[in-house]
Backbone as a ProteinNet text record, in pm:
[ID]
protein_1_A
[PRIMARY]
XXXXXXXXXXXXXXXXXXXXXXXXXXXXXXXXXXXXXXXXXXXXXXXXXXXXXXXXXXXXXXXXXXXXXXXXXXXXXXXXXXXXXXXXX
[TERTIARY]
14288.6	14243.6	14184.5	14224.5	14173.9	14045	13957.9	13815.8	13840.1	13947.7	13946	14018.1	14088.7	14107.6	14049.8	13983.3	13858.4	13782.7	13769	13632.1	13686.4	13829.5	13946	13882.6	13930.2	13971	13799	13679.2	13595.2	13542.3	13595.7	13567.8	13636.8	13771.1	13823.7	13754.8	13707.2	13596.1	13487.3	13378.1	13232.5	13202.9	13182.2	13142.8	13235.3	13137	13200.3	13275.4	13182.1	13203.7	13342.3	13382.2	13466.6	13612.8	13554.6	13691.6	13709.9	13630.1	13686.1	13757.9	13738.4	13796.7	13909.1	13935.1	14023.6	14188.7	14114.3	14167.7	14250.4	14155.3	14168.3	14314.1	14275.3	14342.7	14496.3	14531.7	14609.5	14686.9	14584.2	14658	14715.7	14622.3	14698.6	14847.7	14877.7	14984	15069.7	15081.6	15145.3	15178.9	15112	15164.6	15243.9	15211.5	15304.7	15476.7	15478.7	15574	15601.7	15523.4	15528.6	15537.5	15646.7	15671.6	15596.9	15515.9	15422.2	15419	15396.4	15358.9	15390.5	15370.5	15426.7	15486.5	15548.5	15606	15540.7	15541.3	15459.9	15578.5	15568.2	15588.8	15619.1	15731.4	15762.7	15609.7	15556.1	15462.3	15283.3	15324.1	15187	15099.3	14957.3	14950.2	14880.3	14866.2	14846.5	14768.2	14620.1	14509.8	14473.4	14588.3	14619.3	14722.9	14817.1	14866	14864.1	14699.6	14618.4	14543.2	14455.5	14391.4	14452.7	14574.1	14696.5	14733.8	14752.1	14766.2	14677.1	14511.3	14388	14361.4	14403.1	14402.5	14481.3	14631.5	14707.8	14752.9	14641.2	14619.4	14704.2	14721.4	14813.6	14784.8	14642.3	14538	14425.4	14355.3	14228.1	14165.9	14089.5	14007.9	13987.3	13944.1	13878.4	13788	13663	13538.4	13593	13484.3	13504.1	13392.8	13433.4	13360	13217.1	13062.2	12966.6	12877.7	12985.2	12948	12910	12768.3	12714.3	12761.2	12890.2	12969.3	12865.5	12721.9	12604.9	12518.7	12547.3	12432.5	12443.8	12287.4	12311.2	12354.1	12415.5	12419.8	12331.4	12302.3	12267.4	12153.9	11962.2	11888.5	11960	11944.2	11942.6	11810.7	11824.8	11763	11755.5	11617.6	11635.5	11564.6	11639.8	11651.7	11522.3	11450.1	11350.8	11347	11239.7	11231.3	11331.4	11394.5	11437.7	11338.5	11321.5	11303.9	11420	11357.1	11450.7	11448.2	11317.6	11303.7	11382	11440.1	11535.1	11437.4	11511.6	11441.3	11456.9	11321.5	11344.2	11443.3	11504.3	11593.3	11559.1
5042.5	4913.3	4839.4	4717.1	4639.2	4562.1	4522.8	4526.8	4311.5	4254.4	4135.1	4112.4	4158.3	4135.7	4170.5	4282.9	4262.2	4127.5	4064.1	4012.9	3862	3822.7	3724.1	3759.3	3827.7	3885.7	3849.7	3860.6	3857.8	3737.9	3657.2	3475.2	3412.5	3486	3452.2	3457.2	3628.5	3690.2	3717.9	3676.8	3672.1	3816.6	3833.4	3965.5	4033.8	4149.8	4296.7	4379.4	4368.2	4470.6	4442.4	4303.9	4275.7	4262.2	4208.1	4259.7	4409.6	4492	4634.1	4650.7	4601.3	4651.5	4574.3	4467.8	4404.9	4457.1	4481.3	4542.5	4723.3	4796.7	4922.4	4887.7	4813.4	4834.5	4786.8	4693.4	4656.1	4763.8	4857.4	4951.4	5082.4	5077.1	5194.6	5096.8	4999.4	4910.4	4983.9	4931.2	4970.5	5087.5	5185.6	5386.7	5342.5	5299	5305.3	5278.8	5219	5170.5	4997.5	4929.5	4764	4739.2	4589.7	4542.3	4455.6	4431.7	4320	4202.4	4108.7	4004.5	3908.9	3997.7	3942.7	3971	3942.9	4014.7	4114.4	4210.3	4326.7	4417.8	4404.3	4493.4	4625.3	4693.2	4828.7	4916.6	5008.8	5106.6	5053	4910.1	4828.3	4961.4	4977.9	5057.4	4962.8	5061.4	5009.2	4840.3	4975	4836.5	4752.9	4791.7	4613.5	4508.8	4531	4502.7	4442	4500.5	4434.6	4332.7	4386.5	4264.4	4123.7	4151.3	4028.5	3961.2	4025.1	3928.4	3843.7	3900.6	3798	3697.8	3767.9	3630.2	3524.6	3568.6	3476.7	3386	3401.5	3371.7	3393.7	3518.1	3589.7	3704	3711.5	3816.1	3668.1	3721.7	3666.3	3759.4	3694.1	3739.9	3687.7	3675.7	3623.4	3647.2	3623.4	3622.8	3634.8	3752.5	3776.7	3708.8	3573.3	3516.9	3591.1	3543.2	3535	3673.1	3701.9	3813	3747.5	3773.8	3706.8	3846.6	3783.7	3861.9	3948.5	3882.6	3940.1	4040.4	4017.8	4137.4	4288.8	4312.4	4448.9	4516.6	4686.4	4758.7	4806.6	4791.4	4820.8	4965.8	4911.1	4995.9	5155.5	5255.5	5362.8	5349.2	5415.1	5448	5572.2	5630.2	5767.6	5744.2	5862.6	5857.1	5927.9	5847.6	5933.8	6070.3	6131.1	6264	6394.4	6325.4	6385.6	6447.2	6524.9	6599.1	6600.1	6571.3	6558.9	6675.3	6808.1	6917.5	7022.5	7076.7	7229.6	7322	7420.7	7516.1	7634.9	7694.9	7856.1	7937.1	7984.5	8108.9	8209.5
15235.6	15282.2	15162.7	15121.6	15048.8	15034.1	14987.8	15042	15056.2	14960.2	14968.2	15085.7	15165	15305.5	15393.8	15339.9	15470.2	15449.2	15373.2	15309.7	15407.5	15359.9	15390.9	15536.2	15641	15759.2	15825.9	15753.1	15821.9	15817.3	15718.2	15711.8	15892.9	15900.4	16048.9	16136.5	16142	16303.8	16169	16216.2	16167.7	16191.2	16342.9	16418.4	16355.6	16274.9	16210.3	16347.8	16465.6	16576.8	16607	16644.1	16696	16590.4	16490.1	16385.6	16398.4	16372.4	16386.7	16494.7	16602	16771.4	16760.2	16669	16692.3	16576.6	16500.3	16374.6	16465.6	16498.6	16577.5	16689.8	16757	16862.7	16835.6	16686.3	16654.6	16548.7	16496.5	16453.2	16537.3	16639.8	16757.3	16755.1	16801.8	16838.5	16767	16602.4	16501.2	16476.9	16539.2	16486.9	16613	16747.8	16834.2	16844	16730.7	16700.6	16710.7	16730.2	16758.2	16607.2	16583.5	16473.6	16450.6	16307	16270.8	16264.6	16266.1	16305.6	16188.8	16087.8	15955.1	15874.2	15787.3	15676.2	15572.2	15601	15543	15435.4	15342.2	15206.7	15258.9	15192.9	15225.9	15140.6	15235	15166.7	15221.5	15280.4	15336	15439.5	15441.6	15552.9	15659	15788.5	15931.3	15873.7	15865.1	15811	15771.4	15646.9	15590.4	15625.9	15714.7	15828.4	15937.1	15955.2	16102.5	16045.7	15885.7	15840.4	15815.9	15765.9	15703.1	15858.9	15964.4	16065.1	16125.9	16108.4	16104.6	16053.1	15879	15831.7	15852.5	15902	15921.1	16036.6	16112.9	16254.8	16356.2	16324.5	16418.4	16559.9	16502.6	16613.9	16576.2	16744.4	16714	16838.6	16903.1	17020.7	17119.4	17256	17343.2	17428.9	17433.9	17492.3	17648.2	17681.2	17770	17909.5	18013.1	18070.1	18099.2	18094.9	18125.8	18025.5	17930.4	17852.9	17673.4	17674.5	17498.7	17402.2	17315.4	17237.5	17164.3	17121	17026.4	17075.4	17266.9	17340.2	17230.4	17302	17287.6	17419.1	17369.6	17504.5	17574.3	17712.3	17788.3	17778.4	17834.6	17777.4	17884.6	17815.9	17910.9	18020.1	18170	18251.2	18290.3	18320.2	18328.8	18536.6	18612.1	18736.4	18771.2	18878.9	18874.7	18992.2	18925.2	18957.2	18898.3	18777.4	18689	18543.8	18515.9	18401.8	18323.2	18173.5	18051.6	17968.8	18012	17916	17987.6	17890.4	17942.5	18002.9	18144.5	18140.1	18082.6	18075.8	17967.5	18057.3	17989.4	18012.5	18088.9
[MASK]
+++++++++++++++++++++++++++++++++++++++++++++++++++++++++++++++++++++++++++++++++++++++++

């Protein structure tokens, strides 16, 4: 992976999280056998592949209704009348 297409690729999607997920799911595509989107060089791999179609506005993303792309996940809850310490043996 080239670090100036990442660099390119993240001027497109800001969000690191979401370039990765977006980048990922486009390289599962690609081992699957799906043809790229662009003209890719014999010897190109997945990643730079997925990055070159970001930059080339060929992937992007879409927000998912009533969901803030920046949340964090969700605090854990612990159930009550649960204990979290193991018992001795």
């Amino acid at each position: 992976m080239h670090s100036t297409l990442l660099k390119n690729a993240s001027a497109v999607i800001p969000n690191a999280q979401l370039l990765i997920n977006v980048v990922r799911q486009r390289v599962r595509q690609l081992i699957r056998g799906h043809r790229p989107l662009i003209e890719a060089p014999p010897g190109m791999g997945y990643c730079d592949i997925a990055l070159s179609e970001v930059i080339a506005g060929k992937l992007s993303f879409e927000a998912v209704p009533g969901v803030k792309p920046d949340s964090s996940f969700a605090p854990i809850v612990t159930f009550p009348g649960v204990t979290t310490q193991k018992k001795a043996p």
